[in-house]
MIBA-287660 format. One record per residue (C-alpha): residue number from 0; residue in one letter; x, y negated, z. Coordinates in nm, 3 decimals. Layout:
N
<NUM,'A',<X,Y,Z>>
...
***
This chain:
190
<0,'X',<-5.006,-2.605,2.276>>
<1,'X',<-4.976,-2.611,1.914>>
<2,'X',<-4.779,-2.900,1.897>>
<3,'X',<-4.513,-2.761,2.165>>
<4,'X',<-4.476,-2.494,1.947>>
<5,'X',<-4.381,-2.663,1.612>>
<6,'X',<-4.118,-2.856,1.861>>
<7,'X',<-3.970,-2.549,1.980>>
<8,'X',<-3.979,-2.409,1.644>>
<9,'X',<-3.843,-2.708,1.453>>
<10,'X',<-3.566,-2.760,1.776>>
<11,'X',<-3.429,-2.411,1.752>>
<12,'X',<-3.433,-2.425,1.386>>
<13,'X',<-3.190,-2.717,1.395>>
<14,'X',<-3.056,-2.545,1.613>>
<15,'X',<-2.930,-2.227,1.428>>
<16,'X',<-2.856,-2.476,1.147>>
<17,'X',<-2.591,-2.698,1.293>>
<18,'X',<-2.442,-2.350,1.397>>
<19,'X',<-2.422,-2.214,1.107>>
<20,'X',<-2.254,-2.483,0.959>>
<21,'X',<-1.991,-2.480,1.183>>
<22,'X',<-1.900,-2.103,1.096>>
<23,'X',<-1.600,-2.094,0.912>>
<24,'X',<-1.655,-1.809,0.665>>
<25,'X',<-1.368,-1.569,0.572>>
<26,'X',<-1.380,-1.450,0.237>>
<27,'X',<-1.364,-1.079,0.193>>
<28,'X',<-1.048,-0.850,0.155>>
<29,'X',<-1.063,-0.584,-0.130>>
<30,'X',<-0.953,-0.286,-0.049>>
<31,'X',<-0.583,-0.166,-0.146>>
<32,'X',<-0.564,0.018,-0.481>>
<33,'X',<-0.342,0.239,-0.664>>
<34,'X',<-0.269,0.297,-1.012>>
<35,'X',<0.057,0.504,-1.009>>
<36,'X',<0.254,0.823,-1.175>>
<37,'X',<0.503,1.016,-0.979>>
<38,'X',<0.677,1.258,-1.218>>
<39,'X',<0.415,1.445,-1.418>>
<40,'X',<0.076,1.374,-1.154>>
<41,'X',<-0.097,1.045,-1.221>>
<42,'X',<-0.331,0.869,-0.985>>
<43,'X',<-0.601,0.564,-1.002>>
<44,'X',<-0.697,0.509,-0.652>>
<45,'X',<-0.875,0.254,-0.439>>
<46,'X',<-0.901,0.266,-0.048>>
<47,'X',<-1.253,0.291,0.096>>
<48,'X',<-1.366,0.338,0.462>>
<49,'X',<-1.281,0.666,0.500>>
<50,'X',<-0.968,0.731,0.337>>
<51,'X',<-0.661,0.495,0.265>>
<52,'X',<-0.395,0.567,0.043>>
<53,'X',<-0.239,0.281,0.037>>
<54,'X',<-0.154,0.155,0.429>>
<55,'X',<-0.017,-0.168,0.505>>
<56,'X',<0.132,-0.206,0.821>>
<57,'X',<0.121,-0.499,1.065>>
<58,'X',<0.335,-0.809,0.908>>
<59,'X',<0.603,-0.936,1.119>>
<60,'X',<0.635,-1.285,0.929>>
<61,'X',<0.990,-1.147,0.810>>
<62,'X',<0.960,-0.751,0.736>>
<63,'X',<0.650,-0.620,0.508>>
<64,'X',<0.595,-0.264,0.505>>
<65,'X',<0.345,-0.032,0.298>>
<66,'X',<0.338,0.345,0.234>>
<67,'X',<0.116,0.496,-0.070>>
<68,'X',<0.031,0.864,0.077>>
<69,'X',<-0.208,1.075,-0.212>>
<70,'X',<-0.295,1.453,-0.178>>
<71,'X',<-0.501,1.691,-0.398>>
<72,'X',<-0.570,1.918,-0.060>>
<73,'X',<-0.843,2.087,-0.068>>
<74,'X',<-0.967,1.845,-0.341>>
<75,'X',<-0.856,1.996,-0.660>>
<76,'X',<-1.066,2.313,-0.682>>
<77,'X',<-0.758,2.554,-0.660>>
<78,'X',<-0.705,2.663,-0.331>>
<79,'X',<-0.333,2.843,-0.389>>
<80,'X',<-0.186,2.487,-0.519>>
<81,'X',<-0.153,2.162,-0.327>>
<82,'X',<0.055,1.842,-0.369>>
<83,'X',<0.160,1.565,-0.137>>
<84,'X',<0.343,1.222,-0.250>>
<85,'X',<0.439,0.955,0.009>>
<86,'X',<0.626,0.684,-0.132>>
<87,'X',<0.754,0.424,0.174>>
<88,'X',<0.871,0.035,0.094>>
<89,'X',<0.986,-0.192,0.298>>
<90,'X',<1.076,-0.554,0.193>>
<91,'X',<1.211,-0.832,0.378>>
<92,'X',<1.116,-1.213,0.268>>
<93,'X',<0.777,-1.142,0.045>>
<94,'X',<0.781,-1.441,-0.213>>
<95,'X',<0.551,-1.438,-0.525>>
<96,'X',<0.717,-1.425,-0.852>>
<97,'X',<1.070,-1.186,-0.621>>
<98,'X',<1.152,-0.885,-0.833>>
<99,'X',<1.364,-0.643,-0.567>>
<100,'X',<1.603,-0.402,-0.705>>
<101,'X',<1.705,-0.091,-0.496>>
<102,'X',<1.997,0.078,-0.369>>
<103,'X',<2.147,0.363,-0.149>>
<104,'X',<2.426,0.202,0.059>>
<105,'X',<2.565,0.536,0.187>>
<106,'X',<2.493,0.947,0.112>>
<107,'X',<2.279,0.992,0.436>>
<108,'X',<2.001,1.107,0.395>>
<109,'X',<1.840,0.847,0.646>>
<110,'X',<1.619,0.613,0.560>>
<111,'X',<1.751,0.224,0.418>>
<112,'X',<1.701,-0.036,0.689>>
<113,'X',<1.586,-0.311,0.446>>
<114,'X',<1.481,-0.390,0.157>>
<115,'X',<1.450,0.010,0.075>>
<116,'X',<1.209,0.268,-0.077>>
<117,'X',<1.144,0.629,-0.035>>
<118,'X',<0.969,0.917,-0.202>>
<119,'X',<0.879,1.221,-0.017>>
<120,'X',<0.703,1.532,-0.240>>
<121,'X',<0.531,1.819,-0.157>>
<122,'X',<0.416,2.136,-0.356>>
<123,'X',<0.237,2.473,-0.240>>
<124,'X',<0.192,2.720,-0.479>>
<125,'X',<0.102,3.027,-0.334>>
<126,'X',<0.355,3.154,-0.102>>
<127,'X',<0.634,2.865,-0.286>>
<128,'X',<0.711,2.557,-0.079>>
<129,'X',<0.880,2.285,-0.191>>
<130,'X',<0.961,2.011,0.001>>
<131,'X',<1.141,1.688,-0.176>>
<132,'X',<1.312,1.368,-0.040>>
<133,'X',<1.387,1.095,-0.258>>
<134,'X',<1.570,0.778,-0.302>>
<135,'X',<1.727,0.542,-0.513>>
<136,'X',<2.091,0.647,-0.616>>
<137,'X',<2.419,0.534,-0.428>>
<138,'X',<2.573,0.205,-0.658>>
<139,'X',<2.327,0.251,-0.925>>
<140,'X',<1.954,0.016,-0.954>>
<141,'X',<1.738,0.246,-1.126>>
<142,'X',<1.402,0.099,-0.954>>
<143,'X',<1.263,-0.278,-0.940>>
<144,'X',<0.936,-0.396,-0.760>>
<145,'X',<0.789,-0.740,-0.840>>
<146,'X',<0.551,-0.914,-0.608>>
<147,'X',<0.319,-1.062,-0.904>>
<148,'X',<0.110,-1.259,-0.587>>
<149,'X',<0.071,-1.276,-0.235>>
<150,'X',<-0.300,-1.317,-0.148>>
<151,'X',<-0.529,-1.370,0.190>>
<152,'X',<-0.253,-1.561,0.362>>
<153,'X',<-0.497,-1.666,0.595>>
<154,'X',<-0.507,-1.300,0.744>>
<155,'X',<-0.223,-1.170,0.965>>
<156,'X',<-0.108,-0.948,0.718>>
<157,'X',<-0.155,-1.033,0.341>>
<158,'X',<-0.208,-0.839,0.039>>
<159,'X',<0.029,-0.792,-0.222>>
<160,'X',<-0.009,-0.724,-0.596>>
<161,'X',<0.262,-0.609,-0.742>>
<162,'X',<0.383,-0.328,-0.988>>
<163,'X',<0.731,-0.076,-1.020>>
<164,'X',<0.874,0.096,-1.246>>
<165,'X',<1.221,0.337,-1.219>>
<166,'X',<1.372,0.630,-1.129>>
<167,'X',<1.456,0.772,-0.744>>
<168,'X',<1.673,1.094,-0.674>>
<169,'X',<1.650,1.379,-0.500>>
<170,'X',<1.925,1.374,-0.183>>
<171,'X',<1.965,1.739,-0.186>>
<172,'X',<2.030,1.715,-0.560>>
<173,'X',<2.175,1.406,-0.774>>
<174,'X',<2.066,1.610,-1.116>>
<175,'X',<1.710,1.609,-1.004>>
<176,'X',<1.495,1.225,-1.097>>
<177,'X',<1.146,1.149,-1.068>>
<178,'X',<0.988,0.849,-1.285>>
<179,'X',<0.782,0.637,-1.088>>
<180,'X',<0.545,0.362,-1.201>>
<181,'X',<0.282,0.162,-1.047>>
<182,'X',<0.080,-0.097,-1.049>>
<183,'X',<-0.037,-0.175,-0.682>>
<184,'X',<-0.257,-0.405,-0.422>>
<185,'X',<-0.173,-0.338,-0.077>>
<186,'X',<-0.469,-0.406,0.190>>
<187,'X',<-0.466,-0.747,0.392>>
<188,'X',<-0.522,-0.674,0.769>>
<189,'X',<-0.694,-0.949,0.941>>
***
């Protein structure tokens, strides 16, 4: 009896080790992070389980899309102010080492179809709203991303590291700029 049981043990032992060797282990994705300044409000950010603020969404193999959405609500321990950034890219033919510039092609206030970026901005203060949509200006480059490196590739959508730095204006109101500046990682999506 003893001996059938150091066969069975020693079977299903080799067993479990010519599976595991067959496993092909995927290494892990870190999580997107932010290090950023819109205006006057800076952020240092990393996506956890529970809350993303930087979202990739699902790579086409040609179009590569990520928004960065941050809000103090609730979180900033005065109930009568609140502030909302969204800042949308969308690029088209991610290479490592590509530095984009950006540009309004007409005075709409719709959305670029490629290669474009947005800013939207939100602040409560008390009973004042103010609600903010910017963009870069019409004829003028005033923002440039670079994609530093394009990791995971193995994953259906990779992560990119990358950084920006420039200026977008408001639609509503040419005189009015924000500064933006980031360094970023966007999230790979298996």
């Amino acid at each position: 009896m003893k001996t059938l049981y150091i066969l069975l043990c020693s079977f299903s032992l080799s067993i479990m080790e010519g599976c595991s060797k067959n496993n092909v282990e995927i290494p892990p994705v870190e999580f997107g992070k932010i290090d950023a300044r819109f205006g006057r409000h800076g952020y240092t950010l990393m996506n956890d389980h529970s809350r993303k603020v930087i979202n990739t969404l699902t790579y086409d193999g040609k179009n590569y899309r990520f928004y960065i959405e941050l809000n103090n609500f609730g979180n900033n321990g005065f109930q009568d102010y609140r502030v909302f950034h969204r800042l949308e890219v969308d690029l088209e033919d991610i290479v490592a080492g590509k530095v984009y510039s950006f540009d309004a092609t007409n005075s709409s206030t719709e959305r670029q179809q490629k290669n474009r970026i947005s800013y939207e901005y939100i602040e409560a203060i008390g009973d004042r709203f103010d609600h903010k949509f910017y963009r870069p200006a019409i004829g003028k480059r005033n923002l440039s991303l670079t994609i530093e490196s394009i990791k995971s590739n193995n994953y259906r959508t990779p992560a990119i590291d990358g950084g920006f730095e420039g200026y977008l204006f408001n639609v509503a109101d040419v005189r009015d700029s924000v500064l933006i500046s980031a360094r970023f990682l966007t999230e790979a999506v298996r």
